[in-house]
C-alpha positions, 0 to 999 in steps of 0.5 A, a space after each residue: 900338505 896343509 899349512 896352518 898359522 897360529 897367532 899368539 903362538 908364545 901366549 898360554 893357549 897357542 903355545 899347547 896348540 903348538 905343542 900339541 901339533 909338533 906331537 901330531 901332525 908332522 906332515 903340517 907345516 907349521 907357522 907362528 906369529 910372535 913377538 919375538 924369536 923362540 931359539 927352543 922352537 925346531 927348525 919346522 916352526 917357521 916363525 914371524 916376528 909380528 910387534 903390533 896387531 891392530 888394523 894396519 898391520 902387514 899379514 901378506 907374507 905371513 898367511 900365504 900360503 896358509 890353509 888355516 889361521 888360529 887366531 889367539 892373539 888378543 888384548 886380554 883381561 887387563 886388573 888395573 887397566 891404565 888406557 884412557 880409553 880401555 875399550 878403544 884399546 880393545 877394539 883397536 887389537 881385538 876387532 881391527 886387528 882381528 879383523 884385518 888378519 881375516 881379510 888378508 887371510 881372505 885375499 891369500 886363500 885361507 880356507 879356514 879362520 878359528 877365532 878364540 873368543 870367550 864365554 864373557 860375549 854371553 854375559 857374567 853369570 848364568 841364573 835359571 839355566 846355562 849359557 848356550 850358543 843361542 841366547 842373546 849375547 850380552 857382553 859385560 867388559 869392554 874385553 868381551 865387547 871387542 870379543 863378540 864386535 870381532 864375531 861379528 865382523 868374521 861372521 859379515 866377513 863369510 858370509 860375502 867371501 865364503 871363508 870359513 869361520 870357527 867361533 869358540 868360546 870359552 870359559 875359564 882356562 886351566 892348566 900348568 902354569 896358568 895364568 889369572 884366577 887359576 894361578 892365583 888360585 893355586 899359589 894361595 892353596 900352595 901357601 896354605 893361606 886361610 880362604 873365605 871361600 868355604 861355603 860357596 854354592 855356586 855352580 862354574 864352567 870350567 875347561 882344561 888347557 889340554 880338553 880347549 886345544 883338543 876342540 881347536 885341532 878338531 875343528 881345524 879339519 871337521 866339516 861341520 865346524 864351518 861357521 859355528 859358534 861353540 862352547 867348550 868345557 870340562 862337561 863337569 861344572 863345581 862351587 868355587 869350594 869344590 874346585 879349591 878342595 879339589 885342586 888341593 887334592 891335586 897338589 896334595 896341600 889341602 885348600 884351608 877354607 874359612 865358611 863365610 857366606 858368599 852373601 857377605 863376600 859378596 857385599 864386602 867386595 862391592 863395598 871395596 870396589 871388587 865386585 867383579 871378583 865377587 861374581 867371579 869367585 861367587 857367582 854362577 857361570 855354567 855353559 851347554 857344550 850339547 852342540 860342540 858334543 853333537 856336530 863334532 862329535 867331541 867330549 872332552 878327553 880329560 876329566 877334571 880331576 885329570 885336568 886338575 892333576 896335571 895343571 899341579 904337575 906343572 906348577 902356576 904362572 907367576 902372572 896375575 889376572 
């Protein structure tokens, strides 16, 4: 019987893949690392309350037994970072913490480590082609530094241990109750707020919740998962005008967009200190899933328009990115 540990499990990707495996896989026993008690979980979800994820943090009780580790805990994206040092924050949680449930994972016999990563380790934007899993990584945020810093511990960490590690990164995640841009997103065009994005002719990745979790207990168990780098998304990349027209469809409110060029969004939100947003509502980020699709055999079992139907079905998060 496997056992499998999914860290983060109360976040927004960890609690679908608990989801998803409650409806699955009922021979699996099930544990999950939070911060605190879910009263609505069943009795089968043996649950660990874990307050701090850094390198000094106590897994042995927690991951033995476990043939799997999920790893989704993470520092992520933060808007106004208030830490001294934002970096040495990240490295702290990301990397150490990281790094710490992999070696412990190790001495317990954990067969298998899925890290969920992100697309940022790639870079911000994508210019003559789209990212693949062998460019040079080029990391752009101190979030996505510590992402690709924690890869390379694990992949150090195989290589002498001979534990399997699964890389996964991701671009932008979507779905019911979203948080981020995405929920952002959905509250404007559900207000029927005016937006200046009417005439983006960018190109972006983008991946369902539901399409992400897929992968994941996919390559719980495949064999041509171990130590691979993948990328994933919906297989179906639009302009930032595309995706609003479409998800107003999916809401049934129609996006109201303004045609501003993207040239002087672009340079009114440099001008304001928000160029980051800029590249992330204007610029081109698009990712080659061809490798995930060939070892593993996997499309995405939603299409866009599924993934954007079911994401207005379930409403947006009120958090922000």
């Amino acid at each position: 019987m496997s056992s499998i540990l999914i860290t983060g499990a109360s976040g927004f990707v960890g609690c679908e893949i608990l989801t998803q495996l409650l409806k699955s896989e009922e021979s699996v026993k099930l544990d999950v690392a939070v911060r605190k008690l879910n009263e609505l979980w069943p009795k089968r979800v043996f649950q660990h309350v874990i307050n701090e994820i850094d390198g000094g943090t106590d897994w042995s009780s927690v991951v033995k037994g476990k043939s799997t580790v999920i790893h989704c805990a993470a520092r992520a994206h933060i808007l106004h970072d208030k830490a001294i040092n934002p970096l040495q924050e990240f490295r702290r949680i990301n990397v150490d913490g990281t790094l710490n449930l992999a070696r412990q994972s190790v001495k317990a016999g954990v067969r298998r480590f899925i890290f969920l990563s992100s697309i940022g380790v790639n870079g911000a934007e994508t210019f003559l082609h789209p990212f693949t899993e062998f460019d040079t990584a080029a990391p752009h945020s101190p979030y996505a530094m510590s992402k690709y810093e924690a890869e390379l511990g694990l992949q150090i960490l195989a290589a002498e241990t001979g534990i399997e590690i699964v890389i996964i990164r991701s671009p932008l995640v979507y779905g019911p109750k979203a948080p981020g841009n995405f929920g952002s997103l959905m509250r404007w065009i559900r207000s029927g707020v005016p937006l200046p994005l009417g005439s983006i002719n960018n190109r972006r990745s983008l991946v369902s919740i539901n399409n992400l979790v897929d992968l994941i207990l996919i390559c719980v168990n495949h064999p041509a998962a171990s130590n691979q780098v993948f990328f994933v998304s919906d297989n179906e990349d639009v302009s930032t005008t595309e995706l609003l027209r479409r998800m107003g469809k999916a809401m049934g409110n129609p996006a109201r967009l303004v045609p501003i060029p993207s040239s002087f969004l672009r340079m009114a939100a440099t001008a304001l200190g928000r160029r980051e947003i800029a590249i992330r509502l204007c610029g081109s980020l698009q990712v080659d899933i061809e490798k995930t699709r060939r070892l593993l055999g996997w499309n995405p079992p939603l299409s866009l328009d599924e993934g954007l139907k079911k994401a207005a079905e379930g409403g947006a998060s009120e958090k922000n990115f």
